[in-house]
Residue frames as a rotation matrix with the C-alpha (Angstrom) as fourth column:
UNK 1
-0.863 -0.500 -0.064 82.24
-0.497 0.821 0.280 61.88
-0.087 0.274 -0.958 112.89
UNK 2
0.108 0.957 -0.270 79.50
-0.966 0.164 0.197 60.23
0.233 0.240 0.942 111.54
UNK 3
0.150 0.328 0.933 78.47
-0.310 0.912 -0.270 56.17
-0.939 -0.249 0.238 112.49
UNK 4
-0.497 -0.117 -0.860 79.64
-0.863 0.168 0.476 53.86
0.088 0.979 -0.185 109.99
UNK 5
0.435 0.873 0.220 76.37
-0.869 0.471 -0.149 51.67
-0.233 -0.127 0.964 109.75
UNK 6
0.448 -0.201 -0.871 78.21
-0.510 0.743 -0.433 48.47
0.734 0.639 0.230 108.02
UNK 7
-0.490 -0.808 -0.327 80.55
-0.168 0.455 -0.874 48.16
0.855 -0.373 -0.359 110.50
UNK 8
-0.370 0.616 0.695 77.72
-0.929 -0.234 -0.288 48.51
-0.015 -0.752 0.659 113.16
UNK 9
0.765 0.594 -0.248 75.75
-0.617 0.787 -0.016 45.81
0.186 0.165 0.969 111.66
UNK 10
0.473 -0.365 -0.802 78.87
-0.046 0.899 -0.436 43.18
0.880 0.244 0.409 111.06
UNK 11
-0.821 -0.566 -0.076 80.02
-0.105 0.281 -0.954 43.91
0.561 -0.775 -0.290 114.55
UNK 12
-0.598 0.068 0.798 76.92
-0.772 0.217 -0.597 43.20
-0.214 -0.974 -0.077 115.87
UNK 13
0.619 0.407 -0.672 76.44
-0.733 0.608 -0.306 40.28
0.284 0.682 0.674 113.93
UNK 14
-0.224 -0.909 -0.351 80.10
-0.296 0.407 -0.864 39.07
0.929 -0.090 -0.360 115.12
UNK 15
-0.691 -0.231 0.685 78.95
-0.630 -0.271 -0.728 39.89
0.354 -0.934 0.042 118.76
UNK 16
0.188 0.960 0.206 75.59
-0.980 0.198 -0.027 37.85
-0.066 -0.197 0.978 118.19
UNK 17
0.691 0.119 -0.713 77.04
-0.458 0.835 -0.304 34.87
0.559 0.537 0.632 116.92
UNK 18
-0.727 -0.663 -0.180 80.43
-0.133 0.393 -0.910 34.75
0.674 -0.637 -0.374 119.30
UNK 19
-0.385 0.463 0.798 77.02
-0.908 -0.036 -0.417 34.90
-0.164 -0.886 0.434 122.12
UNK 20
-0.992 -0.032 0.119 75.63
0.049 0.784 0.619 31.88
-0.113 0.620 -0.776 119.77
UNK 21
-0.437 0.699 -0.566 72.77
0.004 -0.628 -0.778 33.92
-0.900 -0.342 0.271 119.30
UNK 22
-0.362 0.184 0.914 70.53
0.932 0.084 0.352 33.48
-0.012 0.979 -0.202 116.60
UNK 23
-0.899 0.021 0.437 69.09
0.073 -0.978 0.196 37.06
0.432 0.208 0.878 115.11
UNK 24
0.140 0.981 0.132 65.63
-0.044 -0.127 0.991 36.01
0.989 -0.144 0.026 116.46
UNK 25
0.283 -0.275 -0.919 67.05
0.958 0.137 0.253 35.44
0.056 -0.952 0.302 120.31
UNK 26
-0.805 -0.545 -0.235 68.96
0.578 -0.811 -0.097 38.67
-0.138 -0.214 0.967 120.22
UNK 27
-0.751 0.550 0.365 65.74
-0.022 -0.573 0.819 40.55
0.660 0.607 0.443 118.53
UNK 28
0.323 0.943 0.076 63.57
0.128 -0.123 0.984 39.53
0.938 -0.308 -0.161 121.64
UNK 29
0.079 -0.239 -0.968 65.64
0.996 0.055 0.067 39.97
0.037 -0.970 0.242 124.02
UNK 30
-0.855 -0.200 -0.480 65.88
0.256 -0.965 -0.054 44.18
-0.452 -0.169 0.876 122.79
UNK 31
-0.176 0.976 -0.127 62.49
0.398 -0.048 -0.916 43.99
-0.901 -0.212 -0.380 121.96
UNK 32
-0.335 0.075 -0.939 62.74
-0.898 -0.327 0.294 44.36
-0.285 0.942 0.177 117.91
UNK 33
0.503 0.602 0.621 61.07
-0.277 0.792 -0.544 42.32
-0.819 0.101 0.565 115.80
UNK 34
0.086 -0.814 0.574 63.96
0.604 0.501 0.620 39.83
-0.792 0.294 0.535 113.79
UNK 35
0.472 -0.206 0.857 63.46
0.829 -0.229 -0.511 41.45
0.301 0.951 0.063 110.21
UNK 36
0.848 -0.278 0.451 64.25
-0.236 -0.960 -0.149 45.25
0.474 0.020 -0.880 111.91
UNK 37
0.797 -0.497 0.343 67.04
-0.268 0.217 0.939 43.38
-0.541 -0.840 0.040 113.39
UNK 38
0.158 -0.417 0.895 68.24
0.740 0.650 0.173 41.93
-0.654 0.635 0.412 110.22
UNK 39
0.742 0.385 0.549 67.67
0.631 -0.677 -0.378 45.14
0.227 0.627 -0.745 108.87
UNK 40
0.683 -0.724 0.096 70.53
-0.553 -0.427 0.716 46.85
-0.477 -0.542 -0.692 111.33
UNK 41
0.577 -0.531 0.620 72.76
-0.037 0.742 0.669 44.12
-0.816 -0.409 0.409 110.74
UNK 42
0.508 0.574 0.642 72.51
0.799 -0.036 -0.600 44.47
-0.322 0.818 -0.477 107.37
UNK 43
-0.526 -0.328 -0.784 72.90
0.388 -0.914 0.122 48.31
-0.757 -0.240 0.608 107.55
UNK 44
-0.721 0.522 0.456 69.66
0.671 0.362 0.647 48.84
0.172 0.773 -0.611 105.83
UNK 45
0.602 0.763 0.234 68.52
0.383 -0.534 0.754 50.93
0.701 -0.365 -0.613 108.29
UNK 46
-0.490 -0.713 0.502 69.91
-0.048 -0.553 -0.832 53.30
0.870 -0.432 0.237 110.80
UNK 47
-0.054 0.587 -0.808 68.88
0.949 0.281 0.141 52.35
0.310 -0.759 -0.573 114.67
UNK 48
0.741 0.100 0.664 68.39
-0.080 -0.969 0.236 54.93
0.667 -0.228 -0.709 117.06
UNK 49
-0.509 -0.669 0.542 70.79
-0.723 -0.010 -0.691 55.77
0.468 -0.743 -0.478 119.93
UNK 50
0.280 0.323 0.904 68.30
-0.916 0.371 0.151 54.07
-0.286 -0.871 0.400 122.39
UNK 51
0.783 0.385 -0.488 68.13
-0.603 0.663 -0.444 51.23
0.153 0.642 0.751 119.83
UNK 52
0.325 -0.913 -0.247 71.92
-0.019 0.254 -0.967 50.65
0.946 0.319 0.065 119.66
UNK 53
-0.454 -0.656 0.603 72.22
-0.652 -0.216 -0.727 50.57
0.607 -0.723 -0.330 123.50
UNK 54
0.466 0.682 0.563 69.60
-0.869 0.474 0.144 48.63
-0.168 -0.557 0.813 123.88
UNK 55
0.947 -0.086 -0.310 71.82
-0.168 0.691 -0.703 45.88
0.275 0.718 0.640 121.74
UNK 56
-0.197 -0.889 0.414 74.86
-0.527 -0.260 -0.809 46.75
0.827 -0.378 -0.417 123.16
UNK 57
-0.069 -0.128 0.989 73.77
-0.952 -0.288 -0.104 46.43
0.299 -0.949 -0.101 126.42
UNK 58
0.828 0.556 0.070 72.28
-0.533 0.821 -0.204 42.77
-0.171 0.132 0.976 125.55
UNK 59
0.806 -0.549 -0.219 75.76
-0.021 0.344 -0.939 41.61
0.591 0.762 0.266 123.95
UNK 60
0.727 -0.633 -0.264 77.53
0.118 -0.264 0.957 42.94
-0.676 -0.727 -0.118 126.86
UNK 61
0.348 -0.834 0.428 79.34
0.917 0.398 0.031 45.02
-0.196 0.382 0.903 124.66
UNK 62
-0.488 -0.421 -0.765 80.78
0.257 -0.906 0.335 48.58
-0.834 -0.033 0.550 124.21
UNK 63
0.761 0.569 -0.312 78.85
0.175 -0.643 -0.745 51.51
-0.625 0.513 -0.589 122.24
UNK 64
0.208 -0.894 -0.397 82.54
-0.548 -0.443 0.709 52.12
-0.810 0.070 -0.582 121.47
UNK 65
-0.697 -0.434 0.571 83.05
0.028 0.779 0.626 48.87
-0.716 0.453 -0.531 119.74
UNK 66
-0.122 0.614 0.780 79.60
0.791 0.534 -0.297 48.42
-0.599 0.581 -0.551 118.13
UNK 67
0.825 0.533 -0.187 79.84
0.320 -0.714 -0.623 51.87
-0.465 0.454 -0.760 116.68
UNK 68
0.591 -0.683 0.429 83.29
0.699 0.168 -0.695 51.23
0.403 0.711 0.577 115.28
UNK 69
0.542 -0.554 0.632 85.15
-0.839 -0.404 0.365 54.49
0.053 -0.728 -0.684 118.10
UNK 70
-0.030 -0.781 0.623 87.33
-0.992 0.099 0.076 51.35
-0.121 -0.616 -0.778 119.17
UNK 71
0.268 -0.231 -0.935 88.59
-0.540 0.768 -0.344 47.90
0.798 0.597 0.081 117.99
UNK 72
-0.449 -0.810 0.376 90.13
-0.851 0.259 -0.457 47.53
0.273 -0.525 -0.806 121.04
UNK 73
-0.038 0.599 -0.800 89.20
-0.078 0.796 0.600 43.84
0.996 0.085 0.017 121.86
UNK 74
-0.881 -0.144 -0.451 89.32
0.467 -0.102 -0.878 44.57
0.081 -0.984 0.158 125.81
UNK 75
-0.610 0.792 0.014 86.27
-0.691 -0.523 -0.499 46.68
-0.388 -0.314 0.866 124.85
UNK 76
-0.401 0.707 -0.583 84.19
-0.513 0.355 0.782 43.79
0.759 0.612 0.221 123.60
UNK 77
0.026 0.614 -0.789 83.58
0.756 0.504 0.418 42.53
0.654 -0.607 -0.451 126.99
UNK 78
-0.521 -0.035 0.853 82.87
-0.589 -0.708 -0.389 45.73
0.618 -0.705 0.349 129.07
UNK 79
0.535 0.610 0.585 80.63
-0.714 -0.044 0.699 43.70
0.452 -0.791 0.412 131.56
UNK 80
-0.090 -0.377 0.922 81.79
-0.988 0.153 -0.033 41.87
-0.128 -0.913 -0.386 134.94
UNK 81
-0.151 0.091 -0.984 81.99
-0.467 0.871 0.152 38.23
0.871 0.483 -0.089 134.36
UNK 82
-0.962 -0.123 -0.245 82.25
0.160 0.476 -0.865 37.71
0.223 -0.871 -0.438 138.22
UNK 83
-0.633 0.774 0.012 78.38
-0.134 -0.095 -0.986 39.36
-0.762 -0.626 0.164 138.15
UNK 84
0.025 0.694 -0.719 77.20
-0.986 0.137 0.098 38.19
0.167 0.707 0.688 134.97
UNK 85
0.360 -0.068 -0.931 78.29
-0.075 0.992 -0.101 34.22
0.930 0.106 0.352 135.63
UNK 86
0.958 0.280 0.055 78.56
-0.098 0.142 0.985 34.24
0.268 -0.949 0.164 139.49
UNK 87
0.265 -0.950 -0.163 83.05
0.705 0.306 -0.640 33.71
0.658 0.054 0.751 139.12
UNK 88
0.325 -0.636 -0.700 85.43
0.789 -0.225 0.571 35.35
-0.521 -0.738 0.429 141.95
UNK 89
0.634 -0.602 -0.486 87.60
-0.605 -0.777 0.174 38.59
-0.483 0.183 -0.856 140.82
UNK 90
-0.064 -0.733 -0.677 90.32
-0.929 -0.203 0.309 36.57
-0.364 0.649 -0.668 139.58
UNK 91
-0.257 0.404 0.878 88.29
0.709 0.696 -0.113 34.02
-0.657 0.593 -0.466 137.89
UNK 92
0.974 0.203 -0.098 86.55
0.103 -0.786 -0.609 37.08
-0.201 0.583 -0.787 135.83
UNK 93
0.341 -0.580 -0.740 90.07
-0.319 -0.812 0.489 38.02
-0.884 0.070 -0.462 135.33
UNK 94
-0.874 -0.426 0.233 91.24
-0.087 0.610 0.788 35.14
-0.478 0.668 -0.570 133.25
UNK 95
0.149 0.591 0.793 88.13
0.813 0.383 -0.438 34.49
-0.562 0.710 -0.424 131.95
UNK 96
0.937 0.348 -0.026 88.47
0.221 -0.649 -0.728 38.00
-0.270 0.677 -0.685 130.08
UNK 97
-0.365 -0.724 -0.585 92.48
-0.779 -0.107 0.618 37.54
-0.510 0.681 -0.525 129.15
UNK 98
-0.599 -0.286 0.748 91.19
0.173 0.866 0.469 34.20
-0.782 0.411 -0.469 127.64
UNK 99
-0.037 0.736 -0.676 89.08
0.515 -0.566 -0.644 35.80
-0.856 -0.372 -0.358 125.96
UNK 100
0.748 -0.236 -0.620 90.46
-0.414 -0.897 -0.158 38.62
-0.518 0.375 -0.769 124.82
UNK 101
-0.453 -0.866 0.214 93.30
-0.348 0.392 0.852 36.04
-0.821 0.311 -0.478 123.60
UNK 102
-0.600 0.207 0.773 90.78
0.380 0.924 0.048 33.98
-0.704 0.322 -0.633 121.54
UNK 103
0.180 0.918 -0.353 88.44
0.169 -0.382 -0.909 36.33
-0.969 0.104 -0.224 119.96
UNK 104
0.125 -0.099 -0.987 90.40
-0.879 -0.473 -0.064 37.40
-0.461 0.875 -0.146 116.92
UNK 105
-0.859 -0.506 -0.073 90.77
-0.384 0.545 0.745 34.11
-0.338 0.669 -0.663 116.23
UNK 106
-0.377 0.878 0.293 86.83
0.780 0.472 -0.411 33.22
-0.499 0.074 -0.863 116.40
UNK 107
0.467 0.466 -0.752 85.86
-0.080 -0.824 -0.560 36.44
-0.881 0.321 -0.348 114.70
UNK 108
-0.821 -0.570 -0.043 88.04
-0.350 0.442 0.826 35.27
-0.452 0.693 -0.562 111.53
UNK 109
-0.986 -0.088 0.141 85.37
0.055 0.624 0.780 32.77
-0.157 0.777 -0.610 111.15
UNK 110
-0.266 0.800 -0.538 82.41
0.273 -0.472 -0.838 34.58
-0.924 -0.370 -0.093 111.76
C-alpha cells in the first residue's frame, strides 16, 4: 500500500490550522524550513518516515491519520489532554468527546 501524498499534505494542513498554526510555527517547531513544509503540504515532495513523525508527533496526531490508514476522528487526538494541558482523567475525557464531536464540523471549513 503505497502513501497517498495529497491526502498527507491536506491532512496535515487541516491538523495545522484546527492547532491555529501558521505553516511557519509548525515548520520550526519540526525543524523544516516553511517552503519544505509547504512543499509536503502541497504534496510536492515526499517526507521521510522520520520527517512525517516528526509532524505528527508536533500535531499530536496519528501516523495513521496523517498517512490516510484511518479517518477515524478518535485518531486525530492520540495524545493525553490530562498531560498535554494539565486536566484530570475525566476532564481529558470530555475534552476529547467534544472534540471528536466538533471536528468534522471545523474541518468542513478548513
Amino acid at each position: 500500500m503505497d502513501i497517498d501524498f495529497i491526502l498527507t499534505g491536506q491532512r496535515i494542513r487541516e491538523a495545522r490550522k484546527f492547532r491555529g498554526w501558521t505553516a511557519d510555527v509548525l515548520a520550526e517547531k519540526v525543524g523544516l524550513a516553511t517552503e519544505s513544509l509547504r512543499h509536503i503540504e502541497n504534496a510536492s515532495s515526499k517526507p521521510s518516515l522520520q520527517t512525517l513523525f516528526k509532524i505528527a508527533t508536533e500535531l499530536d496526531v496519528s501516523l495513521d491519520y496523517i498517512t490516510g490508514r484511518t479517518s477515524n476522528l478518535s485518531s486525530v487526538l492520540s495524545g493525553d489532554c490530562s498531560k498535554n494541558f494539565g486536566l484530570s482523567e475525566p476532564q481529558s475525557r470530555m475534552v476529547q468527546d467534544v472534540l471528536k464531536s466538533i471536528i468534522p464540523v471545523i474541518t468542513e471549513y478548513l
